[in-house]
SERO-4910 file (N, C-alpha, C, O; in steps of 0.05 Angstrom, whole numbers):
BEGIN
 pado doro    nc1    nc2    nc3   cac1   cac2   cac3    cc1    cc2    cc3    oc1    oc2    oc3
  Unk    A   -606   2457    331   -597   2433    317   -612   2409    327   -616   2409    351
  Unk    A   -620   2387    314   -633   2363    324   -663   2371    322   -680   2355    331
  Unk    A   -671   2397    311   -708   2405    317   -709   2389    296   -690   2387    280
  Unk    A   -734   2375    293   -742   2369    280   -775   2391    274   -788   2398    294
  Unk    A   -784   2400    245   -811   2411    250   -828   2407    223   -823   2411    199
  Unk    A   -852   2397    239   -873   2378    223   -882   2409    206   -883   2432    216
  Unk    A   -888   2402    173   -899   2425    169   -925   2410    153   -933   2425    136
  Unk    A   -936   2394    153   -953   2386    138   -979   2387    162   -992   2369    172
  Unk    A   -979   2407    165   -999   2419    193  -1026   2417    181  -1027   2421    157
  Unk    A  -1046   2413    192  -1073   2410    184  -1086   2438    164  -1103   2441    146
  Unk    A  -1064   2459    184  -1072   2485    171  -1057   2498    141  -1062   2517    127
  Unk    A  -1036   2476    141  -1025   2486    114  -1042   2482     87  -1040   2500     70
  Unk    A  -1060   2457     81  -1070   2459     61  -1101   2469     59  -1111   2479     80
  Unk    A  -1115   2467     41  -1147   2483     38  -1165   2448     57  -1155   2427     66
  Unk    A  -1191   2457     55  -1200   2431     74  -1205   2418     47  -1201   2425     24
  Unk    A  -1214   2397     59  -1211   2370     46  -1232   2363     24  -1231   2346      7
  Unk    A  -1255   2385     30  -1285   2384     23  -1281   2405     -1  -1293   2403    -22
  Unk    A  -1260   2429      3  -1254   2452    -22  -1246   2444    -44  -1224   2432    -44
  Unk    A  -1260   2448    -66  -1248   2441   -100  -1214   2445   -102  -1200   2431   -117
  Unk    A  -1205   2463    -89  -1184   2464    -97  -1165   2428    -79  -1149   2412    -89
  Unk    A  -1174   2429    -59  -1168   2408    -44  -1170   2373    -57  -1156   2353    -50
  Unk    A  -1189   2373    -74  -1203   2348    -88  -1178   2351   -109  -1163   2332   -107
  Unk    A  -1171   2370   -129  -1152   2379   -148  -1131   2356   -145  -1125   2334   -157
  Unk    A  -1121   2376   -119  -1095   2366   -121  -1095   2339   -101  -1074   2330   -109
  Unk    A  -1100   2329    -90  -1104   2300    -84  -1110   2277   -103  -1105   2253   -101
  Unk    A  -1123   2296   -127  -1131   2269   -146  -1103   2259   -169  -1096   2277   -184
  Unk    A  -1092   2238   -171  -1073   2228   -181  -1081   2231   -203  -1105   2229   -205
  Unk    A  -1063   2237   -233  -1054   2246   -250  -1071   2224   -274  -1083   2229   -295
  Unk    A  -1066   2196   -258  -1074   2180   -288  -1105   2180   -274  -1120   2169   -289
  Unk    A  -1116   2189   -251  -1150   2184   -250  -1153   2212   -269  -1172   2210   -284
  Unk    A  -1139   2236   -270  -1145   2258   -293  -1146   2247   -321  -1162   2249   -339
  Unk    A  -1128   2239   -319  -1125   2220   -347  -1146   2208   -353  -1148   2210   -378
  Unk    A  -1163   2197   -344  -1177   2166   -345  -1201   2185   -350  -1214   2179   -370
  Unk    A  -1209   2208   -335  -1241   2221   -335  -1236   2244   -357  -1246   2266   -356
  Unk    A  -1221   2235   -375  -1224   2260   -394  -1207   2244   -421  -1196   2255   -441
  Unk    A  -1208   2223   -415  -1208   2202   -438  -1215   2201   -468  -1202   2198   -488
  Unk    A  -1244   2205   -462  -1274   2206   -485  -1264   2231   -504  -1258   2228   -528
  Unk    A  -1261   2264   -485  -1266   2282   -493  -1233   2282   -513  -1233   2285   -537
  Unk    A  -1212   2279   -497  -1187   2269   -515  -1187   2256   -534  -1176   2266   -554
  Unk    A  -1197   2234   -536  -1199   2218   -555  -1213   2227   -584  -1206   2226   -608
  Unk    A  -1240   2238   -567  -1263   2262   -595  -1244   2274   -603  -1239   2269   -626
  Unk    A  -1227   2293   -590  -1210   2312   -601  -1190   2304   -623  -1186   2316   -643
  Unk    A  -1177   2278   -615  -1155   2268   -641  -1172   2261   -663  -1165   2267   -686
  Unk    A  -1189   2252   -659  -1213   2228   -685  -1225   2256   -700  -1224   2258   -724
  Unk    A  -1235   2277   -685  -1235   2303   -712  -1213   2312   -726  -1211   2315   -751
  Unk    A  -1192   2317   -705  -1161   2333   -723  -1155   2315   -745  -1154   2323   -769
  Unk    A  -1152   2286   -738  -1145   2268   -762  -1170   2262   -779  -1163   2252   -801
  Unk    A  -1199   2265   -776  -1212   2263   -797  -1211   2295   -812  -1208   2294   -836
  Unk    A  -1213   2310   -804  -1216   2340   -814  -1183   2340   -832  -1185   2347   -856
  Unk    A  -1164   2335   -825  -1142   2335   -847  -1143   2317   -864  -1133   2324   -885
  Unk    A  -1151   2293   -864  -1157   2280   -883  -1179   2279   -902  -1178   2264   -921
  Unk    A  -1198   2295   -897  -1219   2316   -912  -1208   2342   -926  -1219   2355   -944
  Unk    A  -1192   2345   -917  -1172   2381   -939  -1162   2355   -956  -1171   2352   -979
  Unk    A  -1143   2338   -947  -1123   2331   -971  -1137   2308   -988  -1131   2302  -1011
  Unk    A  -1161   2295   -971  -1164   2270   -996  -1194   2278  -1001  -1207   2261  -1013
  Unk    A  -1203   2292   -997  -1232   2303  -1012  -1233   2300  -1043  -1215   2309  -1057
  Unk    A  -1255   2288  -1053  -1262   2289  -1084  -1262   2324  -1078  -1252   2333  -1098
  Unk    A  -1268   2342  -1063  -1274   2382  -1072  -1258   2389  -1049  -1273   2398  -1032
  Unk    A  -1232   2389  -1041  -1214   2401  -1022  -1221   2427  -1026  -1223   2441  -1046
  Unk    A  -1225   2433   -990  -1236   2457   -983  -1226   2488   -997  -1239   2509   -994
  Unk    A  -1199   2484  -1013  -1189   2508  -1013  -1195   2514  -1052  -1188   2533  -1066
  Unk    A  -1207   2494  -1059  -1225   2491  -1084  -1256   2499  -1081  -1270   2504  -1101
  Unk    A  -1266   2500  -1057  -1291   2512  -1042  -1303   2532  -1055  -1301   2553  -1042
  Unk    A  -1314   2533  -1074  -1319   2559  -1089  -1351   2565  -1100  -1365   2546  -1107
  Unk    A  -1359   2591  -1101  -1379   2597  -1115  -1386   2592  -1144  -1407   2594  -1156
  Unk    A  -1364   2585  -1152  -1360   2573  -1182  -1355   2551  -1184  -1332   2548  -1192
  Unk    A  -1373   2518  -1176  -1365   2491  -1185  -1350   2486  -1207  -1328   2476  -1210
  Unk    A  -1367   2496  -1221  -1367   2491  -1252  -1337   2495  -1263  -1331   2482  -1283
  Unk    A  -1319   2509  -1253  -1296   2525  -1253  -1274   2506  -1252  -1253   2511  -1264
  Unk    A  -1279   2477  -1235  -1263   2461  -1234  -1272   2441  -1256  -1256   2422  -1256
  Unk    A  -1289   2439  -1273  -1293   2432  -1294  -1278   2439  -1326  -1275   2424  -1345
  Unk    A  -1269   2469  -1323  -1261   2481  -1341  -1228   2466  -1339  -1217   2453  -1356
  Unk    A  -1216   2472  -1315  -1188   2466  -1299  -1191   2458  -1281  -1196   2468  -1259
  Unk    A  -1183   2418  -1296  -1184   2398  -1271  -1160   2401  -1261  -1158   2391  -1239
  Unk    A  -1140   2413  -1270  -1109   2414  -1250  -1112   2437  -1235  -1089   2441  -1228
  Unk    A  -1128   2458  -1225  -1136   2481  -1210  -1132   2475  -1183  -1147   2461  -1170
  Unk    A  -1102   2493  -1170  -1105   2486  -1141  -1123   2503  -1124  -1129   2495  -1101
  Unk    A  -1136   2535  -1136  -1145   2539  -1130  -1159   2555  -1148  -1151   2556  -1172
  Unk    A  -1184   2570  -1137  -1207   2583  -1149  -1212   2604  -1128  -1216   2602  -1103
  Unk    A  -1210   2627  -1145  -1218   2652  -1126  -1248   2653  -1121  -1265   2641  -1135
  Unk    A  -1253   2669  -1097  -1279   2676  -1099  -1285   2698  -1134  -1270   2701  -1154
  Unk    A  -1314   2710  -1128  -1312   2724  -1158  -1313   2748  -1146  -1325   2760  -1129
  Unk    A  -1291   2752  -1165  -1274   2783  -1158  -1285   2803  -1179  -1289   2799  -1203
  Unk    A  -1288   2832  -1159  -1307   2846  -1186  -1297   2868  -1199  -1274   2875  -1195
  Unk    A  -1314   2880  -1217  -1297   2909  -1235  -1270   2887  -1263  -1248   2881  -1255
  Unk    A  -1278   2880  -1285  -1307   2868  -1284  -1316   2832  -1266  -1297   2816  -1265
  Unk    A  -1333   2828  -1259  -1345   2803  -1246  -1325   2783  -1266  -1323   2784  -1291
  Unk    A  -1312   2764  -1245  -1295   2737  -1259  -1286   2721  -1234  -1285   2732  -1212
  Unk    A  -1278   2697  -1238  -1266   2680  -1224  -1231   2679  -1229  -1223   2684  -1251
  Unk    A  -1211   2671  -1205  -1192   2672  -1223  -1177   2645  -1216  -1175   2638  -1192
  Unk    A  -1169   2633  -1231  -1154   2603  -1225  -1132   2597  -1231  -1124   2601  -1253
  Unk    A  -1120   2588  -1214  -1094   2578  -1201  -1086   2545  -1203  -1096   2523  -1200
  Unk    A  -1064   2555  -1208  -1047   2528  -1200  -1017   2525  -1191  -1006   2544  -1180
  Unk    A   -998   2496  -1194   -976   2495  -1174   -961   2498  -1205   -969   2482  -1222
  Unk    A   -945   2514  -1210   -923   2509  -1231   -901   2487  -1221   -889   2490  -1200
  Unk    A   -899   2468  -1237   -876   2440  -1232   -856   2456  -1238   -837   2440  -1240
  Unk    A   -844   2483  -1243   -810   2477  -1243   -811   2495  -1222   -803   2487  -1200
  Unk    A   -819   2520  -1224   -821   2543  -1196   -824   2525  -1167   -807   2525  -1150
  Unk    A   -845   2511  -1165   -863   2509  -1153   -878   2529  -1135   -878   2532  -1111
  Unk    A   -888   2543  -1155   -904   2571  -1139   -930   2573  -1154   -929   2570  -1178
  Unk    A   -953   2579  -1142   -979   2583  -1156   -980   2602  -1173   -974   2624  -1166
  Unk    A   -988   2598  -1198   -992   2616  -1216  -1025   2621  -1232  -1040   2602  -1231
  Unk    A  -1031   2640  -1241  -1054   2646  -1251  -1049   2628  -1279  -1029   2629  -1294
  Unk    A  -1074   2612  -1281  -1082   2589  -1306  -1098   2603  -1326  -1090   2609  -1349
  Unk    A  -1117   2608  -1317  -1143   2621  -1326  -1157   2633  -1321  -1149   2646  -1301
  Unk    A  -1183   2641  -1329  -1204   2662  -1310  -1227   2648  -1320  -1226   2626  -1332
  Unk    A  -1249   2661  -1314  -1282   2644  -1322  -1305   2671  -1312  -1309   2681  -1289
  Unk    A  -1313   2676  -1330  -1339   2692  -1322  -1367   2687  -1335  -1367   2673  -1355
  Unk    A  -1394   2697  -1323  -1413   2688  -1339  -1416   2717  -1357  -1408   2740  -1351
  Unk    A  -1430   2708  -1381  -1436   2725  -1402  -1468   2748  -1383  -1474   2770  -1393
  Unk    A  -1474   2744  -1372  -1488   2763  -1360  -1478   2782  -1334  -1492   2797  -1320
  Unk    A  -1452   2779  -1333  -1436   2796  -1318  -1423   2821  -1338  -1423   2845  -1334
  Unk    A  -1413   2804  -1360  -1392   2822  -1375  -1410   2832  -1401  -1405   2851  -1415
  Unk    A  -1433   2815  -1404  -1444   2830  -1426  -1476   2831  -1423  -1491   2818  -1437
  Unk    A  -1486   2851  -1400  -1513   2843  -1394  -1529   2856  -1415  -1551   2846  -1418
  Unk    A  -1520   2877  -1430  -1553   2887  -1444  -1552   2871  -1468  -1563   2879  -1488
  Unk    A  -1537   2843  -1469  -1547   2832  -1495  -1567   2813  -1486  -1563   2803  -1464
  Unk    A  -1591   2805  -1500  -1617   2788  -1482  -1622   2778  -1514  -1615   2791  -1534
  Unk    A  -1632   2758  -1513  -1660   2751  -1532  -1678   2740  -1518  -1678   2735  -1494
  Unk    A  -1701   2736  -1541  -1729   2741  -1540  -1738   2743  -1519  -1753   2761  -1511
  Unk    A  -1725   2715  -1502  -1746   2713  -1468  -1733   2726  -1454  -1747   2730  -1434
  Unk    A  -1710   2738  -1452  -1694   2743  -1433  -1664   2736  -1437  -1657   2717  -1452
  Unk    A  -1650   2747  -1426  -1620   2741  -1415  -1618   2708  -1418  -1636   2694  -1409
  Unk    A  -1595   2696  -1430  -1579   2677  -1424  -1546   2673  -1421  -1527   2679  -1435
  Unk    A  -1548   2662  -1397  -1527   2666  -1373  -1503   2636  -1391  -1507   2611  -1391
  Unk    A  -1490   2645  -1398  -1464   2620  -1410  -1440   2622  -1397  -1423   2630  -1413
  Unk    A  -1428   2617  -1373  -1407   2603  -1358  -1386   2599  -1383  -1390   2582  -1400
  Unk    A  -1363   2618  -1385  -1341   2617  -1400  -1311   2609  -1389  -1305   2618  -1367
  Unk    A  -1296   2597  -1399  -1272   2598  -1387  -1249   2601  -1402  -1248   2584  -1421
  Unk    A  -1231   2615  -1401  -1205   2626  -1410  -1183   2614  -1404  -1182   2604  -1382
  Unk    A  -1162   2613  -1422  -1133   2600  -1415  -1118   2641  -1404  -1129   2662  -1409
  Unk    A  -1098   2637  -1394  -1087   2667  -1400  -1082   2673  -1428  -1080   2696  -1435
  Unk    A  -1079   2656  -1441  -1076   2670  -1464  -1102   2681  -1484  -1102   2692  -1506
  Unk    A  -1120   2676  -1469  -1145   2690  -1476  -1158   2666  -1499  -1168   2673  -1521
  Unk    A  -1157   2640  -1491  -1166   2619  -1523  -1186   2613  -1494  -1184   2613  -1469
  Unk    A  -1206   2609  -1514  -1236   2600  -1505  -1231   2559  -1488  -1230   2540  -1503
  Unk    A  -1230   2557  -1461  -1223   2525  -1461  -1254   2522  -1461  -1261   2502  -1475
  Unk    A  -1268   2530  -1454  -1294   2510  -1445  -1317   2534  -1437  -1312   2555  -1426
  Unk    A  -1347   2522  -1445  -1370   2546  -1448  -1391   2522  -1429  -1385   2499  -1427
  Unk    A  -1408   2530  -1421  -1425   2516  -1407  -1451   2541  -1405  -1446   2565  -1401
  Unk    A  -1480   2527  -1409  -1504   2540  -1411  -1509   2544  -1379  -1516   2524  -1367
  Unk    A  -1505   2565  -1367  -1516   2564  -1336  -1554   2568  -1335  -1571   2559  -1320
  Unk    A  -1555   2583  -1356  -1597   2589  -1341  -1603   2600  -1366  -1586   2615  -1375
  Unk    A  -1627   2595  -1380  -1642   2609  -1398  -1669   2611  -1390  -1679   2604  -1369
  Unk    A  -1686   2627  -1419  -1708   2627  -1410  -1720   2621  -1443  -1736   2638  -1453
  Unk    A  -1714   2603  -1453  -1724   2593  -1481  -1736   2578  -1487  -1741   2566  -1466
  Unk    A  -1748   2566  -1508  -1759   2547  -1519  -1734   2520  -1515  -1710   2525  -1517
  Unk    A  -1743   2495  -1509  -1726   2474  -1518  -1723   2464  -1536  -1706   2445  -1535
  Unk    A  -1734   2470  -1558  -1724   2471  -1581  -1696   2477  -1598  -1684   2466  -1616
  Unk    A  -1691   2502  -1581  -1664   2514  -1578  -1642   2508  -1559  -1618   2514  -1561
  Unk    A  -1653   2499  -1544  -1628   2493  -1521  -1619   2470  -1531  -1595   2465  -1529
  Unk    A  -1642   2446  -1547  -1627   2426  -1554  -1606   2431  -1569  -1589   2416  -1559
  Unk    A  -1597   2442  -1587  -1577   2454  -1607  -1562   2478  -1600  -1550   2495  -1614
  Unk    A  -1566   2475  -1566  -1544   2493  -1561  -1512   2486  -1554  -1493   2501  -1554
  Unk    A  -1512   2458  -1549  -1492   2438  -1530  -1480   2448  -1566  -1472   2471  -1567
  Unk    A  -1478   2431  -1592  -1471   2436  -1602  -1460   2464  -1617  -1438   2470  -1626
  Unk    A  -1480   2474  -1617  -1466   2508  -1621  -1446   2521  -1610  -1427   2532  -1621
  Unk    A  -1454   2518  -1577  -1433   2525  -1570  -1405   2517  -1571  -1385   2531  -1567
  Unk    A  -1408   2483  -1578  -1379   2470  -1581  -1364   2489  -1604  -1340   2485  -1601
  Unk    A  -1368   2508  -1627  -1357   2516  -1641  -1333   2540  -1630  -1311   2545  -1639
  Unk    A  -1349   2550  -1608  -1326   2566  -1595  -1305   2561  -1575  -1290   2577  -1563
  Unk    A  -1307   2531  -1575  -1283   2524  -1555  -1255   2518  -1569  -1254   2502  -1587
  Unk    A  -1234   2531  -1561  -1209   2526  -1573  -1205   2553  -1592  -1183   2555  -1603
  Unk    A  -1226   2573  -1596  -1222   2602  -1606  -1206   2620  -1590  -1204   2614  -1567
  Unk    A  -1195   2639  -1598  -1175   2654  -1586  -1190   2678  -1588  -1207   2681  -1605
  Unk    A  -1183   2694  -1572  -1199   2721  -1564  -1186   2747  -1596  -1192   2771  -1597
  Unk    A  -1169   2735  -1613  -1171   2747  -1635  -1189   2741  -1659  -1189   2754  -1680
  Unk    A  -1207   2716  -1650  -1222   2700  -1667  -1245   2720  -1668  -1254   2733  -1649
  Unk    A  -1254   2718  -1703  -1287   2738  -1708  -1302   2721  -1682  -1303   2734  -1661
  Unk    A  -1309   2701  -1682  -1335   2698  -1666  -1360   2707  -1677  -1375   2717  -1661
  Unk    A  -1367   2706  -1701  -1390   2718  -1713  -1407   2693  -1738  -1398   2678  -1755
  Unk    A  -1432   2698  -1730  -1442   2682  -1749  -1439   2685  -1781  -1445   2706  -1793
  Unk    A  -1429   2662  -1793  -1426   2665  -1821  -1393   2667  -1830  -1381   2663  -1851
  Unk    A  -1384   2675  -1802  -1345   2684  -1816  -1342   2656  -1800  -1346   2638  -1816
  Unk    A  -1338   2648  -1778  -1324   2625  -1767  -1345   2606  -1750  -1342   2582  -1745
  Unk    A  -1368   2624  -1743  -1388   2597  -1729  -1417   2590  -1743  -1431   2610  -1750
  Unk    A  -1423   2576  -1745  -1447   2579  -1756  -1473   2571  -1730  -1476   2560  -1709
  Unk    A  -1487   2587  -1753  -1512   2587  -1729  -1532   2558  -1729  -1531   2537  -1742
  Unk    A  -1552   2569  -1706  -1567   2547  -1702  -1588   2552  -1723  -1594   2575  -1728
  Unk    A  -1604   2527  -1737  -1625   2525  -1756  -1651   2534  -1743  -1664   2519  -1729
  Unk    A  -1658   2554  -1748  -1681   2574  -1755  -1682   2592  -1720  -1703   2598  -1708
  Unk    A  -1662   2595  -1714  -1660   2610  -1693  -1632   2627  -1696  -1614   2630  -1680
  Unk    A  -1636   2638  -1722  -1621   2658  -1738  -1612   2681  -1710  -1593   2678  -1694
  Unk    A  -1631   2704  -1710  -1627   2717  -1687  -1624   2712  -1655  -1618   2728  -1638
  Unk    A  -1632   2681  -1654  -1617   2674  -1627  -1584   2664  -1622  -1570   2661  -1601
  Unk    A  -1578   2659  -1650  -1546   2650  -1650  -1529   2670  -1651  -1505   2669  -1645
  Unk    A  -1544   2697  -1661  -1527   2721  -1661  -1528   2733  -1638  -1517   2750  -1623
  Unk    A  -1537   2725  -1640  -1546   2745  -1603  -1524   2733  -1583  -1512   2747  -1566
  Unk    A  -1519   2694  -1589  -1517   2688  -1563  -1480   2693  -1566  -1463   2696  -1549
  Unk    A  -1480   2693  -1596  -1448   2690  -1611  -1437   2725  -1601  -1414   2731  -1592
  Unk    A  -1452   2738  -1603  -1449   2767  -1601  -1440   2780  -1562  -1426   2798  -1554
  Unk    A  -1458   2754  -1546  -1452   2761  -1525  -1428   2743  -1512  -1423   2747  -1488
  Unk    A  -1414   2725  -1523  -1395   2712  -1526  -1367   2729  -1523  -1352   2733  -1504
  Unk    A  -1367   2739  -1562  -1354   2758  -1563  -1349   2780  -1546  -1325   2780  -1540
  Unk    A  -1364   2803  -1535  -1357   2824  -1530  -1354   2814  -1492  -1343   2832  -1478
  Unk    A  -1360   2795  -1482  -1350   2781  -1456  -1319   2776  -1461  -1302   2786  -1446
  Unk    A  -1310   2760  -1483  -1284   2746  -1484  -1264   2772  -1493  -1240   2770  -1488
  Unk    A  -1275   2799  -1509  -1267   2815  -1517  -1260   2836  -1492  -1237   2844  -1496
  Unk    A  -1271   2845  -1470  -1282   2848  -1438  -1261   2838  -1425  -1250   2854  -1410
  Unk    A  -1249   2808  -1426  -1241   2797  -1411  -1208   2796  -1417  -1191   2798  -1400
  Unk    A  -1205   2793  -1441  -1181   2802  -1454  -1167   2826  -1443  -1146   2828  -1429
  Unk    A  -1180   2842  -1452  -1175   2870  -1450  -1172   2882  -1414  -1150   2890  -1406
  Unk    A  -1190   2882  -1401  -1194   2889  -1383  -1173   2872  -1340  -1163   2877  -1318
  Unk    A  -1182   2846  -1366  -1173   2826  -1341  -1146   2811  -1345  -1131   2806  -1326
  Unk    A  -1137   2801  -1377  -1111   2791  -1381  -1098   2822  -1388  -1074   2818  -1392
  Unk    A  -1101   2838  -1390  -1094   2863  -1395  -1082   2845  -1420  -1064   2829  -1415
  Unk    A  -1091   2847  -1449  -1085   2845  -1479  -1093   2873  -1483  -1110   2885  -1470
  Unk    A  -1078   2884  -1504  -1083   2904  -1520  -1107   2892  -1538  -1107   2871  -1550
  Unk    A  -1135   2919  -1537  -1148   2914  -1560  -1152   2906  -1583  -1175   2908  -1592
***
């Protein structure tokens, strides 16, 4: 009783010169202070990087191999990659009364779903997009290999098939008319239209034939 015993003995801690020794001697806000910069970098990305998902003109989860896709469906929360058997995109959105994502539409190019149809120069590739109910919203020319002669009168031509429903002829002479003196290039291009949207119906909205 009355001992008193020193324990902070020279030998209880590591020497003075050992990393572990520098550690714990160094006060909390000098840690603070030398790792400032790297803290600081760290908050200024988290808060720029979330405010790049939510206020982006192309929020990342719209990130897709198919731009064009958010053209067809500007309310699209999202866009699949392109999913195959047959090749299509598939698009999404938030239903306002559920609020649960639901499938909007789909979009494929006409050289996926209908490749052995070609004229003269080759294959032309037309970017389609579908409501589920299988009505044509929107066509876009992705690549040819034609005269410009013809492409000029294609913006219009193709406007004839937008707002068609996948029970629609789609044929030159019954509901679209063709382009002037590119007789066999309007059938061709009307023909690969058809049996894509006919493809897509069938296969992908599962419609009966």
């Amino acid at each position: 009783f009355g001992l008193y015993v020193e324990l902070t003995s020279s030998n209880s801690f590591p020497r003075k010169d050992s990393p572990g020794a520098q550690i714990k001697n160094k006060p909390m806000i000098a840690i603070m202070k030398n790792y400032r910069l790297p803290i600081f970098l760290f908050i200024a990305i988290l808060f720029l990087g979330t405010a790049w998902v939510f206020f982006s003109p192309t929020p990342l989860w719209l990130t897709t191999d198919c731009p064009d896709c958010r053209a067809f469906f500007p309310k699209a929360t999202r866009i699949s990659a392109k999913t195959p058997d047959p090749p299509h995109y598939q698009i999404f959105s938030m239903n306002p009364l559920t609020k649960k994502e639901q499938l909007v539409g789909i979009a494929f190019h006409t050289t996926d779903l209908a490749p052995d149809i070609k004229i003269y120069k080759g294959p032309l590739d037309i970017l389609v997009g579908l409501d589920r109910e299988g009505t044509i919203v929107w066509l876009k020319l992705i690549s040819h290999s034609e005269t410009p002669s013809y492409v000029l009168a294609l913006d219009s031509f193709l406007a004839q098939f937008v707002h068609r429903s996948r029970q629609s002829r789609l044929q030159i002479g019954a509901d679209i008319d063709g382009m002037a003196s590119a007789t066999v290039t309007s059938a061709a291009i009307a023909r690969a239209i058809r049996e894509s949207v006919e493809t897509a119906s069938t296969r992908i909205l599962n419609f009966t034939p």
